[in-house]
KEPATI-478019 format. One line per field, with one value per residue (C-alpha): residue number from 1; residue in three letters; x, z, y. Coordinates in steps of 0.1 Angstrom, whole numbers, plus 5000, padded with zeros to 4 digits. Layout:
KEPATI-478019
resi NUM / ... $
resn ALA / ... $
px X / ... $
pz Z / ... $
py Y / ... $
***
This chain:
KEPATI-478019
resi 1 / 2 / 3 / 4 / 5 / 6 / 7 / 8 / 9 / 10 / 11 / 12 / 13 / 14 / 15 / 16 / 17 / 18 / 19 / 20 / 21 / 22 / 23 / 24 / 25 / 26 / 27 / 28 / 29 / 30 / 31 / 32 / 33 / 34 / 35 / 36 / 37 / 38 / 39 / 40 / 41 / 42 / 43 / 44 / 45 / 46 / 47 / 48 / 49 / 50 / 51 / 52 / 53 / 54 / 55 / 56 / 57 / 58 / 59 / 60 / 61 / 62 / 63 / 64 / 65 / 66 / 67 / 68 / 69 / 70 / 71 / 72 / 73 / 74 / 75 / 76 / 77 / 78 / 79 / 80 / 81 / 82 / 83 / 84 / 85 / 86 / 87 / 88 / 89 / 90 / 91 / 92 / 93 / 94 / 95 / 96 / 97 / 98 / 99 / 100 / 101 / 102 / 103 / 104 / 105 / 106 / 107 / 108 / 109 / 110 / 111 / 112 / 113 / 114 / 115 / 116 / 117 / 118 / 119 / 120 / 121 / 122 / 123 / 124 / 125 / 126 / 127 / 128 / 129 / 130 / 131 / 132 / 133 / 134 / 135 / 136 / 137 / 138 / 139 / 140 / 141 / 142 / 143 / 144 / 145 / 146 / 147 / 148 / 149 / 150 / 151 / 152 / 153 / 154 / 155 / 156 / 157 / 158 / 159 / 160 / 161 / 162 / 163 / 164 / 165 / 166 / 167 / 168 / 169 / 170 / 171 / 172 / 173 / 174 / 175 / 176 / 177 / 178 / 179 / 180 / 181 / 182 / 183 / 184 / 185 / 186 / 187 / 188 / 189 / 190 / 191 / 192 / 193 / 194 / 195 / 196 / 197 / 198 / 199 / 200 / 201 / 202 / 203 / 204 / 205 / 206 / 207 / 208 / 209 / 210 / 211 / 212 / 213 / 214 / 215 / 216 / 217 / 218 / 219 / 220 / 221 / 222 / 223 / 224 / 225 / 226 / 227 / 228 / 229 / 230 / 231 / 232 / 233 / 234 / 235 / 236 / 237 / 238 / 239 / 240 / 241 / 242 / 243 / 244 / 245 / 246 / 247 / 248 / 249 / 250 / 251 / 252 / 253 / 254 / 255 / 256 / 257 / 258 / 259 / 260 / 261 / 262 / 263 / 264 / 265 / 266 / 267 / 268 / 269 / 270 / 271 / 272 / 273 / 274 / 275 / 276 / 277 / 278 / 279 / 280 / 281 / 282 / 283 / 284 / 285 / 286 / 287 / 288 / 289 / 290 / 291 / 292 / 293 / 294 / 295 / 296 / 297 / 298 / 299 / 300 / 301 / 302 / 303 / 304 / 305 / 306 / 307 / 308 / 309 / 310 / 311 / 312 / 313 / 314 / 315 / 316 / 317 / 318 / 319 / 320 / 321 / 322 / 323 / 324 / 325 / 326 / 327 / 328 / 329 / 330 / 331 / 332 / 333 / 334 / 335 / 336 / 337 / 338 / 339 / 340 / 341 / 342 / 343 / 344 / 345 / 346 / 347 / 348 / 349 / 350 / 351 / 352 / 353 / 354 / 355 / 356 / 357 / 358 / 359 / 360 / 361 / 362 / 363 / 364 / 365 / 366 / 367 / 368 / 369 / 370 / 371 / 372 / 373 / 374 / 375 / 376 / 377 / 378 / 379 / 380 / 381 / 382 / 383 / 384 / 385 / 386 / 387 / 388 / 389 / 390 / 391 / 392 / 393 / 394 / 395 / 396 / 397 / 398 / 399 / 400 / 401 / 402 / 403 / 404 / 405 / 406 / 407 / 408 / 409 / 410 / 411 / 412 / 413 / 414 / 415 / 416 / 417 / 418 / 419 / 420 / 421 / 422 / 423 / 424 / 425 / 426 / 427 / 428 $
resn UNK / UNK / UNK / UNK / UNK / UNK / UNK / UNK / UNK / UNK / UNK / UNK / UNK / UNK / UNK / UNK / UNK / UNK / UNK / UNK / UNK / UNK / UNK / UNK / UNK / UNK / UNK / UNK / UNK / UNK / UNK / UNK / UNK / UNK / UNK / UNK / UNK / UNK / UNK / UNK / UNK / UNK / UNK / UNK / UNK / UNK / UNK / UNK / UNK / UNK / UNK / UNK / UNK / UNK / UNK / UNK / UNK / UNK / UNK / UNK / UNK / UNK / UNK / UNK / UNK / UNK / UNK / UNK / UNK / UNK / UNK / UNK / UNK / UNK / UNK / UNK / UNK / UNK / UNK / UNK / UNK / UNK / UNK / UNK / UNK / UNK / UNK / UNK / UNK / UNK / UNK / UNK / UNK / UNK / UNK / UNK / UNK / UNK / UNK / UNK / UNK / UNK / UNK / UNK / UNK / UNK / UNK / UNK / UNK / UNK / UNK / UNK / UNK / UNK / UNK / UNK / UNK / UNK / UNK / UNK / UNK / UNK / UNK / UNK / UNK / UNK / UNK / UNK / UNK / UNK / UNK / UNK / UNK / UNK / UNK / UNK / UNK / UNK / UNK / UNK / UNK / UNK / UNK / UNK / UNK / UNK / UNK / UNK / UNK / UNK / UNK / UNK / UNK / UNK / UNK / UNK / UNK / UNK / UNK / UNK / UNK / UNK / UNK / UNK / UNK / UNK / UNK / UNK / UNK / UNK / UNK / UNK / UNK / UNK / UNK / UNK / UNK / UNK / UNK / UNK / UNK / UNK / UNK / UNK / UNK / UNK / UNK / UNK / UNK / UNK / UNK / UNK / UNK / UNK / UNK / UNK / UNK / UNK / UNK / UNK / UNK / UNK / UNK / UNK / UNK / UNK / UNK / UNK / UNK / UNK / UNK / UNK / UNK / UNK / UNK / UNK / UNK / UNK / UNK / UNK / UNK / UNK / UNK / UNK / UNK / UNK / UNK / UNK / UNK / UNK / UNK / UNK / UNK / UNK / UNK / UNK / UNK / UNK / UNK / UNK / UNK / UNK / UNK / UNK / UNK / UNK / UNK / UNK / UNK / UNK / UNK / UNK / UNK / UNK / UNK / UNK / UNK / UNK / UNK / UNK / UNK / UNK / UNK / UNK / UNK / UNK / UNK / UNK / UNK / UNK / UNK / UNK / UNK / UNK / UNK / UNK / UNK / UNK / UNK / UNK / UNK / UNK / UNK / UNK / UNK / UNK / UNK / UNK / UNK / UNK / UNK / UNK / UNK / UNK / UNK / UNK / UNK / UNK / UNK / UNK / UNK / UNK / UNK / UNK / UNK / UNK / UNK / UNK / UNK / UNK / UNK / UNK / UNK / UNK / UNK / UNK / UNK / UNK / UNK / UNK / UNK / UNK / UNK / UNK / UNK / UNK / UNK / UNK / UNK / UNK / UNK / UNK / UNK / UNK / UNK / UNK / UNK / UNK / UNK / UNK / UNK / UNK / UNK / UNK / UNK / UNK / UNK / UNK / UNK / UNK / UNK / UNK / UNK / UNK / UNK / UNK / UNK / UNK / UNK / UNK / UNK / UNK / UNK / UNK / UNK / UNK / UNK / UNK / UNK / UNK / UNK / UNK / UNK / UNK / UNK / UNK / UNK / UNK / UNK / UNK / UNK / UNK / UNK / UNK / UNK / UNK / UNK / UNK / UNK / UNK / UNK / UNK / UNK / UNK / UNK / UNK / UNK / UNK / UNK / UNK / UNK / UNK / UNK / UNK / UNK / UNK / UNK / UNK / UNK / UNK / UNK / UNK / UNK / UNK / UNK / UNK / UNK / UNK / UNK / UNK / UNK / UNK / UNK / UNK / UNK / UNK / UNK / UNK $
px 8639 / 8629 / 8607 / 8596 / 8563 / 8541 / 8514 / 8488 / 8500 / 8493 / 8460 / 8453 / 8444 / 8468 / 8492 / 8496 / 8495 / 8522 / 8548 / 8540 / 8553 / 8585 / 8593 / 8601 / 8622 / 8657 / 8677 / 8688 / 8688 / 8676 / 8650 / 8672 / 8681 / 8645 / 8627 / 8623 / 8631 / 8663 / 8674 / 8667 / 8678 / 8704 / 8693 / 8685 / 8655 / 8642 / 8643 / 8618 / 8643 / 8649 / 8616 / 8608 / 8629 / 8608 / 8577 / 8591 / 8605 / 8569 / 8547 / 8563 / 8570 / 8536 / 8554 / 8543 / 8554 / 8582 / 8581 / 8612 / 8597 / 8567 / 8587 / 8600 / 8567 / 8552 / 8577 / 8570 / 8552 / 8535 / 8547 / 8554 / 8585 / 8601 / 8577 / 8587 / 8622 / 8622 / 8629 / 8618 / 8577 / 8573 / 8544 / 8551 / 8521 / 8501 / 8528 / 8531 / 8495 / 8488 / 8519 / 8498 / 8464 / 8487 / 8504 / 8470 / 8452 / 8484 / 8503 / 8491 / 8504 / 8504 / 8478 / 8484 / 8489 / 8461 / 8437 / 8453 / 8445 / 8410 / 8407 / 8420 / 8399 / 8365 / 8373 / 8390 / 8369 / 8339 / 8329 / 8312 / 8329 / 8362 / 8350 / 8335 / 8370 / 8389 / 8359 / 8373 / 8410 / 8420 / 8409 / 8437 / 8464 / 8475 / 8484 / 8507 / 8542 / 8527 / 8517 / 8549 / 8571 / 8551 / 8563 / 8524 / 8508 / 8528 / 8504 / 8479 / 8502 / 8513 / 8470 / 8463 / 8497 / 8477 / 8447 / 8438 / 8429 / 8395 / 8377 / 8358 / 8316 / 8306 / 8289 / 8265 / 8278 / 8253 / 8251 / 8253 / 8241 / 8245 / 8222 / 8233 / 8262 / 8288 / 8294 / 8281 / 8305 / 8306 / 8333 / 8345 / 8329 / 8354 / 8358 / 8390 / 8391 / 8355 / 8362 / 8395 / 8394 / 8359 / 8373 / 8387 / 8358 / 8337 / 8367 / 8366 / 8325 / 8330 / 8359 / 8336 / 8302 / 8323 / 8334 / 8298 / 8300 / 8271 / 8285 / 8269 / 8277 / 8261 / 8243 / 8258 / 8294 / 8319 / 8355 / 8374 / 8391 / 8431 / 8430 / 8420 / 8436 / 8471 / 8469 / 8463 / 8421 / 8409 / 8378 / 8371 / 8383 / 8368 / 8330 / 8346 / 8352 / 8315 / 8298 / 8310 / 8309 / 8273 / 8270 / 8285 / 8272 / 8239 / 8250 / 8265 / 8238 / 8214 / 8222 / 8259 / 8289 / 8319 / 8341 / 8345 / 8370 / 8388 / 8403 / 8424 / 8451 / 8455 / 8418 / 8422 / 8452 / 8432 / 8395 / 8419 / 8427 / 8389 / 8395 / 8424 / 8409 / 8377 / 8388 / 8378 / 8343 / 8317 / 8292 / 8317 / 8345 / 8331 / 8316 / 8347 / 8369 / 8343 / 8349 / 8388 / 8388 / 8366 / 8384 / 8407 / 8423 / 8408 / 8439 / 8440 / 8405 / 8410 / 8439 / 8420 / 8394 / 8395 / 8408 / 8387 / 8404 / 8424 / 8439 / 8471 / 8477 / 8512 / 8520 / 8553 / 8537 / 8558 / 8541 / 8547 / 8534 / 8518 / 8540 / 8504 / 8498 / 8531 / 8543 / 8506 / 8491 / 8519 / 8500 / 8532 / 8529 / 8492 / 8493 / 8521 / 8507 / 8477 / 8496 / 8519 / 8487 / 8467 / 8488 / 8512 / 8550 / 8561 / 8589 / 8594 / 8616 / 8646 / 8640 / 8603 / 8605 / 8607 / 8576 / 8566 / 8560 / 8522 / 8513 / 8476 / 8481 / 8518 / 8523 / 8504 / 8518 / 8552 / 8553 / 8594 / 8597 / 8569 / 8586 / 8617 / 8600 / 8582 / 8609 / 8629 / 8601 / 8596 / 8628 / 8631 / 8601 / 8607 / 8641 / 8619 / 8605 / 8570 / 8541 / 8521 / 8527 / 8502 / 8492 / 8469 / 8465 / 8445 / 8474 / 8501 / 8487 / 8483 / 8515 / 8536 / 8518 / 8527 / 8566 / 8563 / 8551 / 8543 / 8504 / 8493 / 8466 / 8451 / 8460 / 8422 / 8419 / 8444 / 8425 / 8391 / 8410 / 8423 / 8394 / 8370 / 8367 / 8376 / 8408 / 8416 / 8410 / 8447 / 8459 / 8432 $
pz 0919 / 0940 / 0965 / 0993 / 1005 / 1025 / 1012 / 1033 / 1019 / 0988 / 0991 / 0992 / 0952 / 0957 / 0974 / 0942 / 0920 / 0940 / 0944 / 0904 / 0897 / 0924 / 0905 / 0875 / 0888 / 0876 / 0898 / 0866 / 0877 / 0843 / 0865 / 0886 / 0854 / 0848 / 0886 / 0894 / 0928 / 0927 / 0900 / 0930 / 0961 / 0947 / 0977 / 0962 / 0986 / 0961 / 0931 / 0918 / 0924 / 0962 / 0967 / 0956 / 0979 / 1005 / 0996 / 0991 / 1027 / 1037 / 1020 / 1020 / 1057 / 1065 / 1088 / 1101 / 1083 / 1095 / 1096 / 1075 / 1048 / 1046 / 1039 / 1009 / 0992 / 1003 / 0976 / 0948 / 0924 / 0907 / 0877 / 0863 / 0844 / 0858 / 0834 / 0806 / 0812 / 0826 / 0800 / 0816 / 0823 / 0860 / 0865 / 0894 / 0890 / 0903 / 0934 / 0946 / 0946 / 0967 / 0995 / 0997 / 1005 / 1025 / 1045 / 1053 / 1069 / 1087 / 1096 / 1118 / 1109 / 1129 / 1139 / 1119 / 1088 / 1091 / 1096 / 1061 / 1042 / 1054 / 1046 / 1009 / 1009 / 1017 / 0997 / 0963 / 0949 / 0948 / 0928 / 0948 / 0978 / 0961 / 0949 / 0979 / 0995 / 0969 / 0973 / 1010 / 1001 / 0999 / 1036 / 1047 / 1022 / 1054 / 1074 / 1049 / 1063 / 1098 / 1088 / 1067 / 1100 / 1112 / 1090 / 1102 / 1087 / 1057 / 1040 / 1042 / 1032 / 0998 / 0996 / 1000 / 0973 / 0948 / 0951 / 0921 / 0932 / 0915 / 0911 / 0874 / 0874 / 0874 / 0841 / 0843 / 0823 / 0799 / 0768 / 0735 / 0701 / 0665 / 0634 / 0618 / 0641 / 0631 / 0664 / 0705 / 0731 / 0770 / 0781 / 0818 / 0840 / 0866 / 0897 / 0900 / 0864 / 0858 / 0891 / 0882 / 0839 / 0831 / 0795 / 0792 / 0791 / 0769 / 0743 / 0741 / 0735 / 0710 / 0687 / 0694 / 0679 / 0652 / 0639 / 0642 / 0679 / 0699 / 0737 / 0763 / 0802 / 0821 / 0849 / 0883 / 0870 / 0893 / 0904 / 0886 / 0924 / 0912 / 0941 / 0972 / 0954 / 0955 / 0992 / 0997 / 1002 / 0977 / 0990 / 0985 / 0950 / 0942 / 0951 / 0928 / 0898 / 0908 / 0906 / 0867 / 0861 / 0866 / 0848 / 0820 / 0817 / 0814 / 0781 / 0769 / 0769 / 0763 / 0734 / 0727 / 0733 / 0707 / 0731 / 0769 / 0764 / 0791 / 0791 / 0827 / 0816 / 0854 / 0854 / 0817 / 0837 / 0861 / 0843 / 0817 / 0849 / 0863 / 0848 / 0869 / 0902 / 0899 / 0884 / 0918 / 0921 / 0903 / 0897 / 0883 / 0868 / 0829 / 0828 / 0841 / 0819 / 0790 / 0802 / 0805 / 0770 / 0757 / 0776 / 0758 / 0762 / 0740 / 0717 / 0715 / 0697 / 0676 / 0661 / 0646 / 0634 / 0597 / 0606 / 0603 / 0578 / 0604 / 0602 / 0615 / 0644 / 0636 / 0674 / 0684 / 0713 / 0738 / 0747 / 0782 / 0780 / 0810 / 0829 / 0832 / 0794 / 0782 / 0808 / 0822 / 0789 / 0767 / 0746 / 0733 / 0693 / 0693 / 0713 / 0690 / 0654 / 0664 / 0671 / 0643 / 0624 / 0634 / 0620 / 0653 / 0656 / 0680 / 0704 / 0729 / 0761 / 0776 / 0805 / 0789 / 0806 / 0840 / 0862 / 0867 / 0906 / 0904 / 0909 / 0923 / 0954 / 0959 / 0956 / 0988 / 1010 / 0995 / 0986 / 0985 / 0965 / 0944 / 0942 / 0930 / 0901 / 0891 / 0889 / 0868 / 0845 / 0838 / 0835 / 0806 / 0790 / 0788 / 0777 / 0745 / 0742 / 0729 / 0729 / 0748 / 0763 / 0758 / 0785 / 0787 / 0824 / 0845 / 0875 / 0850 / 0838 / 0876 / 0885 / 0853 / 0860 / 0892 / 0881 / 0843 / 0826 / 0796 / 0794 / 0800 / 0782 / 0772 / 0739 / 0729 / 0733 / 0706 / 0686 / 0695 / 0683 / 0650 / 0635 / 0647 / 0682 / 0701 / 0713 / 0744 / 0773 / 0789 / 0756 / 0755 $
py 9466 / 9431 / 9434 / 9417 / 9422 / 9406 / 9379 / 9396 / 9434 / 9419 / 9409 / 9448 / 9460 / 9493 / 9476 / 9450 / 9479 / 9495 / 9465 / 9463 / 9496 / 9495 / 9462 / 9481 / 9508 / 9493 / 9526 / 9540 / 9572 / 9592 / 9605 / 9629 / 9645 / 9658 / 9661 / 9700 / 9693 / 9671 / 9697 / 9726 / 9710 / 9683 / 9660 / 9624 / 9618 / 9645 / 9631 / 9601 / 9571 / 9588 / 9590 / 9554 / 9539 / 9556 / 9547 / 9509 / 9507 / 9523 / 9505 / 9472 / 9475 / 9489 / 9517 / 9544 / 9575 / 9595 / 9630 / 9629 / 9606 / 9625 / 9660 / 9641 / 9629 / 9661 / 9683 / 9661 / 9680 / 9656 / 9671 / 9634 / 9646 / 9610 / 9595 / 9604 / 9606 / 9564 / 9540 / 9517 / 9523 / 9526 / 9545 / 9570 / 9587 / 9557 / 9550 / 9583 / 9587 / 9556 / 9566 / 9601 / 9578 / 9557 / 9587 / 9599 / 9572 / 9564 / 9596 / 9623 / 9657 / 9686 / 9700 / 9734 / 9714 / 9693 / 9726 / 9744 / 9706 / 9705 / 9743 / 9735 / 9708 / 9722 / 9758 / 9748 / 9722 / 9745 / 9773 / 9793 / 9786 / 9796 / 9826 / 9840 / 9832 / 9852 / 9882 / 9885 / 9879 / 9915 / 9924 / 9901 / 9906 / 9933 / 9903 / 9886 / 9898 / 9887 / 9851 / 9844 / 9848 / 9815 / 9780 / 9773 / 9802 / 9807 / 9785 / 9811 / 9835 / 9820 / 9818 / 9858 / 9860 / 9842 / 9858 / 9882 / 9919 / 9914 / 9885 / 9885 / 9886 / 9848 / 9835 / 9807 / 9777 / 9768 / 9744 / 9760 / 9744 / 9753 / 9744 / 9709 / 9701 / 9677 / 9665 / 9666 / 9673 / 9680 / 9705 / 9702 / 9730 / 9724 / 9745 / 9773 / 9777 / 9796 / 9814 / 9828 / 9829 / 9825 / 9839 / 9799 / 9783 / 9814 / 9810 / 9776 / 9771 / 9800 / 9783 / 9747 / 9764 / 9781 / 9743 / 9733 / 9717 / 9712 / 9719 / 9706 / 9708 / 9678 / 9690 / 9671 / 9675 / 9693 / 9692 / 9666 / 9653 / 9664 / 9685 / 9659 / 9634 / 9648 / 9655 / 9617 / 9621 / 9592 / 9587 / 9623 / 9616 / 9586 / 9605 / 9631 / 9610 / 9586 / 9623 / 9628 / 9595 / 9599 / 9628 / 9622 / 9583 / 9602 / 9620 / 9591 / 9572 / 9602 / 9620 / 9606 / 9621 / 9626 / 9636 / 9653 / 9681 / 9699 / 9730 / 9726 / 9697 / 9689 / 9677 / 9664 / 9639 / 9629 / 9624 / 9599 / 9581 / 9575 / 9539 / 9536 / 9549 / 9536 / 9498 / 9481 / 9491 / 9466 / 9499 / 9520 / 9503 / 9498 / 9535 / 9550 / 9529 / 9548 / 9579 / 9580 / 9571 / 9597 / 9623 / 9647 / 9678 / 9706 / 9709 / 9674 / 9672 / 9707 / 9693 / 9666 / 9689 / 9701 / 9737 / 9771 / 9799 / 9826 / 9862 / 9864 / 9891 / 9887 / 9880 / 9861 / 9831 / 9817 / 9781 / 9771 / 9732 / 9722 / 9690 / 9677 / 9679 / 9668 / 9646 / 9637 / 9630 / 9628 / 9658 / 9674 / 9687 / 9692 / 9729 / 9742 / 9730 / 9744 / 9781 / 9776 / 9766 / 9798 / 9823 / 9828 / 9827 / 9802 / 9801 / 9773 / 9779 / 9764 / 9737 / 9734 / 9700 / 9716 / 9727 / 9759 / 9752 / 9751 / 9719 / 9720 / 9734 / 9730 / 9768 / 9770 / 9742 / 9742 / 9781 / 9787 / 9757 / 9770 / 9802 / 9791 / 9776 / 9798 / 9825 / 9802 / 9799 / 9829 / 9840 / 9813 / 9826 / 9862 / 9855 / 9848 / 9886 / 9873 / 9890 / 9868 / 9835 / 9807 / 9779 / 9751 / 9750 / 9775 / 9768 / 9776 / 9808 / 9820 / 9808 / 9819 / 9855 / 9857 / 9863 / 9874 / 9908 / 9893 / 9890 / 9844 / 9835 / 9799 / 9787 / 9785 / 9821 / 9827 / 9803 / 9819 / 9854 / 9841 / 9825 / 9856 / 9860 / 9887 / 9898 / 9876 / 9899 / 9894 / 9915 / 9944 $
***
């Protein structure tokens, strides 16, 4: 696509990157084919190429957003499915991330809008926080009917909707070591995931120590940033990734780290992309770079691990891949030969391509979307009759429960079961 911006647009970093990536767009259109929301609403300024037309007439023009223009980047899910569909490279995930920063230095939203984004903002990326939200959650699930009749409020509403009726007894995270380890590694902590499925993270350190994994969690770590940084707050998600850059750095160049595993695949995207966001600050740039490339998803690094003897449970899986595992980190066989490999029978889904309408927190701020999604998830999976359907995303799990009856549960928990741990609790 040619462009035409500015020498002094250009002498911003992100605005370089940006023109970069339009450049390669060549308006195939293979995109439309695979985006969740052209695929709904059939309206091309909702589908990838749509989209970066906008953002090129935005950024190159250095407009003001239009309320219309925002609407549109606002659906995208970030589900990155574009990417792997485009022949011919163009990296949305990098453009659409820098119109969100753009849109949110430049554009003023309403005022209800902007209240519901801060909320998010200060609530989600922390632990305690979150929890003590979802502790109070039931004493307003009352008001939901009310709040939906307001387009305002019905972000709160679709909040209250995903709120479980019990929030599980908090466990403290702490490092775990085994006699003559083969290898040291530091598993994300993160911030919904322990609140909402604390059993993740217990499963994971389990299957680790079993394989003779030293598991560490670096004191200072927290929230990876995904959240802020896909409602357009970067420099809340640059302190983000500095914070575990830190903490992590430390590791490294304590005791040594093999790897830094993540259970959450959203996170896993975006701590493989600290190189990316941080490549502009002289402090940080190296020691990000390092820990991008150490980062992996958990099933990424088991299935390079000589594998444990299991028992089959003689359970049928459906395996809903997470658009931010296999579109975000191009993880795609690793999941299912690990099932396959533990004893399971596996069953993939039709549309597995397409998003379940989680997204971070687009099932709050773009809830009937969302909705729509998720329904036709589900509907794809069940269609399977499995016993269980396995995720590797705590969003996914909450979402694709939301709308299914078959019992979610993470894919380490089924590998935690099969080589002797205990029945994952979504199944007892």
């Amino acid at each position: 696509m040619q462009t035409s911006f500015p020498p002094e647009a250009l002498a911003d970093p992100a605005m370089r990157s940006s023109e970069a990536v339009i450049r390669k767009c060549v308006h195939c259109g293979f995109c439309t084919a695979t985006c969740p929301t052209y695929v709904l609403l059939g309206d091309e300024n909702d589908s990838p190429r749509g989209r970066i037309y906008l953002m090129k007439d935005m950024l190159e023009n250095q407009r003001e957003p239009s309320a219309e223009v925002v609407k549109h980047i606002d659906r995208c899910l970030s589900c990155l499915s574009c990417m792997t569909t485009c022949p011919s490279g163009v990296n949305y995930m990098h453009l659409v991330d820098h119109a969100r920063a753009y849109i949110n230095e430049t554009y003023t939203r309403p005022r209800s809008e902007r209240l519901v984004r801060r909320l998010l903002a200060f609530v989600l990326p922390y632990s305690e926080r979150f929890r003590w939200a979802l502790t109070f959650a039931p004493l307003a699930k009352p008001l939901r009917p009310l709040l939906r009749r307001s387009k305002a409020l019905r972000p709160l509403a679709a909040m209250l909707d995903l709120a479980p009726s019990h929030v599980p007894n908090p466990t403290s995270a702490q490092s775990s070591h085994v006699p003559g380890a083969k290898a040291r590694v530091a598993l994300l902590q993160g911030c919904a995931e322990p609140v909402l499925k604390p059993q993740f993270r217990e499963a994971t350190v389990r299957l680790l120590n079993r394989m003779g994994h030293d598991v560490i969690f670096a004191p200072g770590e927290g929230c990876c940033g995904a959240l802020v940084h896909h409602m357009g707050r970067e420099a809340d998600a640059k302190a983000a990734a500095r914070r575990n850059v830190d903490a992590w750095t430390t590791e490294i160049e304590g005791a040594g780290l093999a790897a830094i595993l993540v259970t959450a695949s959203g996170c896993g995207t975006t701590i493989k992309d600290y190189g990316f966001l941080l490549r502009d600050d002289p402090a940080y740039a190296e020691k990000a770079a390092r820990v991008s490339a150490l980062a992996k998803d958990v099933t990424e690094y088991l299935d390079g691990l000589e594998w444990l003897p299991v028992e089959a449970r003689g359970l049928t899986v459906a395996y809903h891949p997470a658009c931010s595992l296999q579109h975000g980190q191009k993880v795609t066989d690793a999941p299912k030969r690990l099932i396959a490999k533990a004893g399971f029978t596996l069953r993939t889904p039709a549309e597995a391509h397409l998003c379940c309408g989680s997204a971070g927190t687009y099932n709050i701020l773009q809830s009937e979307i969302a909705n729509e999604l998720g329904t036709r998830k589900a509907a794809h999976l069940d269609a399977l009759e499995a016993d269980v359907i396995a995720t590797g995303n705590i969003g996914c799990a909450t979402q694709i429960a939301r709308f299914s009856g078959v019992p979610v549960v993470h894919t380490v928990e089924l590998l935690d079961w099969a080589t002797g741990g205990p029945v994952p609790l979504a199944l007892r």
